[in-house]
N, C-alpha and C positions, 0 to 999 in steps of 0.2 A: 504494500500500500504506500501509495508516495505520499508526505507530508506537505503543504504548502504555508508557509509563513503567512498570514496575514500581513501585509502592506496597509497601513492608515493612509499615505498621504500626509495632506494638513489637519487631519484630524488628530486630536489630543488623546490617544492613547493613556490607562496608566499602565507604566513601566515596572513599577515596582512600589513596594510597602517595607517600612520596616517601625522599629517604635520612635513616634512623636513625628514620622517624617511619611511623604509620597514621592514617588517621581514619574512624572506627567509630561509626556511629551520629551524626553530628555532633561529635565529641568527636576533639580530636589527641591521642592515646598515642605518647611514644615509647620506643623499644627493641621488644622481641621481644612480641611479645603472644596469647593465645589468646582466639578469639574463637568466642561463641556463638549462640547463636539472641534469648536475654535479659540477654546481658551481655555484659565485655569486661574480660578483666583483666592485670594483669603475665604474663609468661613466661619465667623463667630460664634459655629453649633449650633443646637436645636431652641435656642433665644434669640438667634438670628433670622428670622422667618422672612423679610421684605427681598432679600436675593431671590429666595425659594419662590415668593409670591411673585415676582418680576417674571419668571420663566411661567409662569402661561401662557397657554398657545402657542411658545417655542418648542417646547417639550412634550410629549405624551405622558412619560413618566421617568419620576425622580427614583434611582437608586438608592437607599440610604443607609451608611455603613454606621453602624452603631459602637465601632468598637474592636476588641479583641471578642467581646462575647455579646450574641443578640439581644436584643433588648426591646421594648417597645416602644415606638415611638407617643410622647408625650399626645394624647386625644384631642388636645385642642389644638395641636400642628396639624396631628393629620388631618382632623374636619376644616378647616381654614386652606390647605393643599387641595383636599378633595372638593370643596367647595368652589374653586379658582380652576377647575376643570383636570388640574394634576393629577397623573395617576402616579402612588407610591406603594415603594415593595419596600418591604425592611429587613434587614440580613445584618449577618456580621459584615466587618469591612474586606476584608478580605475576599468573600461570594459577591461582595456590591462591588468591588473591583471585576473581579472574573465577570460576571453579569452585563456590567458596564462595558466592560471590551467587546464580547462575543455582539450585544444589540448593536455597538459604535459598526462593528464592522459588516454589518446587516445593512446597515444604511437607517437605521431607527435614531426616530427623533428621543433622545435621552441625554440624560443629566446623571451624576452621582454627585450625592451631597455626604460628604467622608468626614468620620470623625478618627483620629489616628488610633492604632492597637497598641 
């Protein structure tokens, strides 16, 4: 079976994870970060919400990494995302990474909003 690399392009890949840090596109960000299809920028976490609400109708749906370990997102983010037509999946960060690349290179409209492991 032959294997084939995915090629992004300009699309914003993440490269890699490790603790307190990402790397997105070739670039190491650290702390919590949201990342998109053509960029990558700070994230001030799950108190941060006006980024999150901005990507309506950019997005279909937000990946949202919780972590080293799953968690649930706080009820009044996700109704307030869900409400703005956002669709959100919650996983560790690590499945919100993987998740996030496989849709990226699908051609799906997606967002991951990461909080570091």
């Amino acid at each position: 079976m032959k294997l084939t690399e995915v090629q992004f392009g300009n699309l914003m890949p993440v490269d890699g994870y490790g603790p307190g840090m990402f790397r997105v596109g070739g670039q190491v960000r650290t702390g919590a970060v949201l990342v998109l299809p053509d960029r990558v920028q700070p994230w001030g976490g799950l108190d941060d919400v006006a980024p999150l609400l901005a990507l309506a109708g950019a997005v279909d749906v937000i990946f949202c990494g919780m972590g080293s370990e799953i968690a649930h997102l706080p009820r009044a983010l996700r109704d307030r995302l869900e409400a703005s037509g956002l669709g959100v999946e919650v996983m560790n960060t690590p499945a919100a990474c993987r998740t996030y690349n496989v849709c990226l290179s699908e051609g799906r409209r997606v967002a991951a909003a990461l909080l570091p492991v």
